[in-house]
C-alpha positions as MATLAB code, in Angstrom:
seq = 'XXXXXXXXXXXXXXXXXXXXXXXXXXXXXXXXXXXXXXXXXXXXXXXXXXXXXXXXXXXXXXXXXXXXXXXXXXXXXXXXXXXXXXXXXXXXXXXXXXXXXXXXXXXXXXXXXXXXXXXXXXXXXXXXXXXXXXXXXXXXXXXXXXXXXXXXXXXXXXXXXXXXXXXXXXXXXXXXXXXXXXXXXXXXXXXXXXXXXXXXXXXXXXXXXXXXXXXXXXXXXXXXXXXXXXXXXXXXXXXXXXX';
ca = [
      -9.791  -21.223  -23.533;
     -10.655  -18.345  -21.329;
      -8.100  -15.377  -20.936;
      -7.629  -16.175  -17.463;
      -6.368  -19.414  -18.016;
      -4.628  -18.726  -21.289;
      -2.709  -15.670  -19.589;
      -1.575  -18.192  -16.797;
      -0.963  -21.354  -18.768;
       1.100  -18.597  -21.035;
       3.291  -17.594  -17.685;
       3.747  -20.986  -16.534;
       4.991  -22.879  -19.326;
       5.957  -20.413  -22.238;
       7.177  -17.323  -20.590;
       8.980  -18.464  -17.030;
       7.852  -14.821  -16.388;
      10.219  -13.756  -13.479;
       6.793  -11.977  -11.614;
       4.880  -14.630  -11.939;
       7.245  -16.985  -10.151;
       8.446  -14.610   -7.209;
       3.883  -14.186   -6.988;
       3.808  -17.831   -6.360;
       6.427  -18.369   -4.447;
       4.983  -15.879   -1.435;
       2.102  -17.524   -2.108;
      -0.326  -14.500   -3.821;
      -3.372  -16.025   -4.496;
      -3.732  -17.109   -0.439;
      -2.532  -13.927    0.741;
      -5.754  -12.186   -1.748;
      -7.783  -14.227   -0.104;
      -6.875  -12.967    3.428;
      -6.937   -9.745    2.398;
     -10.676  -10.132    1.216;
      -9.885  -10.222   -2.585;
     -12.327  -12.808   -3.804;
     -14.263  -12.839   -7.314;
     -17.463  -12.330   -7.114;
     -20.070  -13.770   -9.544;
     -19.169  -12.138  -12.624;
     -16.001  -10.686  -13.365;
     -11.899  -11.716  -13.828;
      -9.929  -12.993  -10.945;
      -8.500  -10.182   -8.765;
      -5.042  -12.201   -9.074;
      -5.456  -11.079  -12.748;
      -6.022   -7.523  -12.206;
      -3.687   -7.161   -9.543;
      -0.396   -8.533  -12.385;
      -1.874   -6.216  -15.180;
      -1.189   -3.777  -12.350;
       2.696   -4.826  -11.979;
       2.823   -4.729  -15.571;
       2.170   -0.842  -15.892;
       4.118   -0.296  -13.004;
       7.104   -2.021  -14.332;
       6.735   -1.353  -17.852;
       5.998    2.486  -16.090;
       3.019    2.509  -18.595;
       0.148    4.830  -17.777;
      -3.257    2.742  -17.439;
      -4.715    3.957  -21.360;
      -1.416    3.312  -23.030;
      -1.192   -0.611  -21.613;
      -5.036   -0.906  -22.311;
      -4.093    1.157  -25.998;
      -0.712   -1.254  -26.790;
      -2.020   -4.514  -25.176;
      -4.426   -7.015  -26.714;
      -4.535   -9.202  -23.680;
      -5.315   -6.020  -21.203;
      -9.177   -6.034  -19.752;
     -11.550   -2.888  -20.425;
     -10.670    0.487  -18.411;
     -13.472    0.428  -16.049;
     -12.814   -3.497  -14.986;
      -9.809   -1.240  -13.177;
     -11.690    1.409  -12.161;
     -14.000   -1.081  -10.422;
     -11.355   -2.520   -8.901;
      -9.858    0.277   -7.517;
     -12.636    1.438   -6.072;
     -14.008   -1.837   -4.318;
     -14.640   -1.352   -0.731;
     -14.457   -4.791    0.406;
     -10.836   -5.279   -0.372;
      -7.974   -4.466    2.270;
      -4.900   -3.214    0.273;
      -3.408   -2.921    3.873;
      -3.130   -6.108    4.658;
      -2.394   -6.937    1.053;
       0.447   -4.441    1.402;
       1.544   -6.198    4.505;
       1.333   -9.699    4.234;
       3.259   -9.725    0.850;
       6.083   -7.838    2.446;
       6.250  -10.421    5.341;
       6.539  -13.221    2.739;
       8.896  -11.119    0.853;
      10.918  -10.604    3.541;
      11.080  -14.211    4.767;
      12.406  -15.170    1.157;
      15.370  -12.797    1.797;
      16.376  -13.379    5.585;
      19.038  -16.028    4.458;
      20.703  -12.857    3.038;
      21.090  -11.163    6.052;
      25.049  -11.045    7.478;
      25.893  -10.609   11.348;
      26.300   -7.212   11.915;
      23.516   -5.837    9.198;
      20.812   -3.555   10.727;
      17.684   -4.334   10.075;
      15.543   -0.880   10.430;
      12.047   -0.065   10.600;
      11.071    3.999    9.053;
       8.326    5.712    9.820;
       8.565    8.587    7.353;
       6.401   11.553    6.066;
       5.298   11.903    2.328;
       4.127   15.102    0.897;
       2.033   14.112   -2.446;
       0.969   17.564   -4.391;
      -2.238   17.219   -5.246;
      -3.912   20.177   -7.642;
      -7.737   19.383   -7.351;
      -9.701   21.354   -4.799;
     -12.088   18.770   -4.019;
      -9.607   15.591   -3.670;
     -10.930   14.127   -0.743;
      -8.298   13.600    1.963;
      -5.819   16.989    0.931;
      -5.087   19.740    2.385;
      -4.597   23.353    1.293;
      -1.434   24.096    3.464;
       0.625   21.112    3.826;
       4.436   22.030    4.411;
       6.607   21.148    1.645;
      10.534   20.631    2.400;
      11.129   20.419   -1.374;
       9.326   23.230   -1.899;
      10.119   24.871    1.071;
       6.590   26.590    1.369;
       2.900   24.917    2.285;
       0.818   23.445   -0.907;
      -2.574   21.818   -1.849;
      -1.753   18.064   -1.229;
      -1.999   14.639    0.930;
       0.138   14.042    3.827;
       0.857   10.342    4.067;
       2.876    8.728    6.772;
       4.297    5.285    5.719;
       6.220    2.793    8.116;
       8.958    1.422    5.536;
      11.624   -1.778    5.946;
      14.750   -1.234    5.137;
      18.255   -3.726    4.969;
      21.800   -3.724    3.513;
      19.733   -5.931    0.691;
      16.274   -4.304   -0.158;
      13.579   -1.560    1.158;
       9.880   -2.609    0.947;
       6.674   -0.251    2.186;
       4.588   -1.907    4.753;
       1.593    0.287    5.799;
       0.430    3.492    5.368;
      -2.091    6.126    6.272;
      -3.094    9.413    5.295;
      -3.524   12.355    7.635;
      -5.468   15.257    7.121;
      -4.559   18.560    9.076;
      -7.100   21.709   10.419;
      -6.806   22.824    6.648;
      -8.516   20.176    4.757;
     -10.436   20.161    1.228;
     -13.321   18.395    2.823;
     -14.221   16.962    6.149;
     -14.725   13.218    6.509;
     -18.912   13.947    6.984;
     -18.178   15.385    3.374;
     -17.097   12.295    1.766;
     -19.354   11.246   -1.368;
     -19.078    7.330   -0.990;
     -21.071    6.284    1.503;
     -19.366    3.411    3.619;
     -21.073    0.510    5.570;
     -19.270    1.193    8.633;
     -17.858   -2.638    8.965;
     -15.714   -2.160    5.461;
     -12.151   -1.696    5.372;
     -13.190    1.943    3.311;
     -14.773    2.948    6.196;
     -11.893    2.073    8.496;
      -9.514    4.113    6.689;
     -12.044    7.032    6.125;
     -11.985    6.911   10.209;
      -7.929    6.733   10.831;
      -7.872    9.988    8.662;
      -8.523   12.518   11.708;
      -6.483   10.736   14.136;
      -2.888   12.059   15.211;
       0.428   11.158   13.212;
       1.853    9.275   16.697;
      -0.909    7.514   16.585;
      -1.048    6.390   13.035;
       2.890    5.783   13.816;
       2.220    3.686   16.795;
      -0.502    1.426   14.763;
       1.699    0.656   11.824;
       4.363   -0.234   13.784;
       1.877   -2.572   16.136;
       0.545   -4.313   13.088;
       3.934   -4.975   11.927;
       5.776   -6.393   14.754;
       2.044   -8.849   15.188;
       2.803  -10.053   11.488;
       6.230  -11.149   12.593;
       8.416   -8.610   11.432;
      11.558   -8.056   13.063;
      14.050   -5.194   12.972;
      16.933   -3.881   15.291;
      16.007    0.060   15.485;
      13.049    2.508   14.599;
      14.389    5.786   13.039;
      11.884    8.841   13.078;
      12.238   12.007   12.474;
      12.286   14.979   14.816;
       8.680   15.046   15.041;
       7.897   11.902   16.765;
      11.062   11.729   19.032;
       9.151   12.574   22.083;
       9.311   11.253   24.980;
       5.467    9.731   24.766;
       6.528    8.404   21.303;
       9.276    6.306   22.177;
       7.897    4.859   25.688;
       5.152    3.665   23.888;
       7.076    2.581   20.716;
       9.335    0.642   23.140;
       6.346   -1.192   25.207;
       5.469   -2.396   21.724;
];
C-alpha cells in the first residue's frame, strides 16, 4: 500500500486523529484545490504535506527533528519544494479555511458577543542582510529601538470563543535589504509569487483596505474594525466604511 493511503486509512479507522476530522469536516482537500494546490505528475499529495506541516507545528517540532524522529515523514527537500512552489496561493488557503472554520463555530456565538475584525502590525526580527523583503530600520515597540526585520500587517478574527489569522502582507519601508527588481526568483507575472512580490511596495492602508475587502467578499462578518493609531485617519475609515 502506498504511504499516502496507508497514512490516511491509518487516520480514518485506527487513530480518529482529532486533525484529521476537524480537516474534513471544512472540507480541506476542496479548499487545496481552490487555492491551486494540485499534484502534479510525480510527487505526494499536497493534502499530505500540508498535515506533516500541522504535525510540527503542534508537536512544536523543528522540520529535521520530525524528519529525524519520524519514519512516516517524507525527505527534507519534498518540503522545501513545497514551500517554495509558486503556483500555490497560501492566501486564499489561509482564508478559505478560516471561513469554514468560522462557520463551524457561529452556533457558539451569544447575543451580545462582539465579533471583531484586527488589522494589526507584526515586527519579525530577521538577522540576515540579504532576506528578501526586510528592512534595516523597522521600529520595534518591544525593543523600543529600529532593527533588521519584516514588517507584516495581518487582518486577524477575533470572538469571545476563538482568534484565527485571515490574510496577510508584508511591507517593505525606504530602508529595505533589497528592492523588488533585486529579487533572485524570477516570477511569471500571472503567479500568485509574483502578486505578492508586487503588494510589497504598496502603502499599509492599502494593504489594510485589501484584506479587509477580500474578507468581507468571502462572507465574513464582524461588528467593529479596531486599528491602531496609525490607520485611524479620516481616509482610512471612509473607505473602510464604504466597504
Amino acid at each position: 500500500m502506498e504511504l499516502a493511503n496507508y497514512i490516511e486509512t491509518a487516520m480514518k479507522s485506527i487513530l480518529k486523529n482529532p486533525i484529521y476530522e476537524v480537516l474534513s469536516e471544512i472540507k480541506i482537500t476542496k479548499i487545496l484545490k481552490q487555492s491551486n494546490f494540485v499534484k502534479r505528475e510525480v510527487g505526494y499529495p499536497p493534502f499530505q504535506i500540508i498535515l506533516h506541516f500541522l504535525y510540527m507545528l503542534i508537536m512544536q517540532k523543528r522540520q529535521s527533528t520530525f524528519i529525524k524522529n519520524s519514519d512516516k515523514a517524507y525527505g527534507k527537500d519534498v518540503y522545501y519544494r513545497f514551500i517554495k512552489e509558486k503556483r500555490y496561493n497560501w492566501r486564499k488557503l489561509l482564508l478559505l479555511s478560516a471561513t469554514e472554520i468560522l462557520k463551524k463555530i457561529k452556533p457558539l456565538h451569544k447575543n451580545g458577543e462582539y465579533r471583531l475584525l484586527i488589522i494589526d502590525d507584526t515586527v519579525e526580527p530577521k538577522r540576515g542582510k540579504f532576506i528578501e523583503g526586510t528592512c534595516k530600520y523597522i521600529w520595534s515597540n518591544k525593543e523600543h529601538r529600529s532593527i533588521n526585520a519584516l514588517n507584516i500587517v495581518s487582518l486577524n478574527y477575533a470572538d469571545s470563543h476563538s482568534t484565527f489569522q485571515l490574510d496577510f502582507s508584508i511591507k517593505m519601508n525606504d530602508s529595505k535589504r533589497k528592492s523588488t527588481s533585486e529579487f533572485t526568483a524570477k516570477l511569471h507575472h500571472r503567479s500568485n509569487a509574483y502578486q505578492r512580490k508586487s503588494e510589497i511596495i504598496k502603502g499599509k492602508n492599502m494593504l489594510a483596505l485589501e484584506m479587509l475587502e477580500r474578507a468581507l467578499d468571502n462572507g465574513i462578518d464582524a461588528d467593529y474594525l479596531l486599528v491602531d493609531s496609525w490607520y485611524a485617519k479620516p481616509n482610512f475609515i471612509k473607505e473602510a466604511n464604504t466597504l
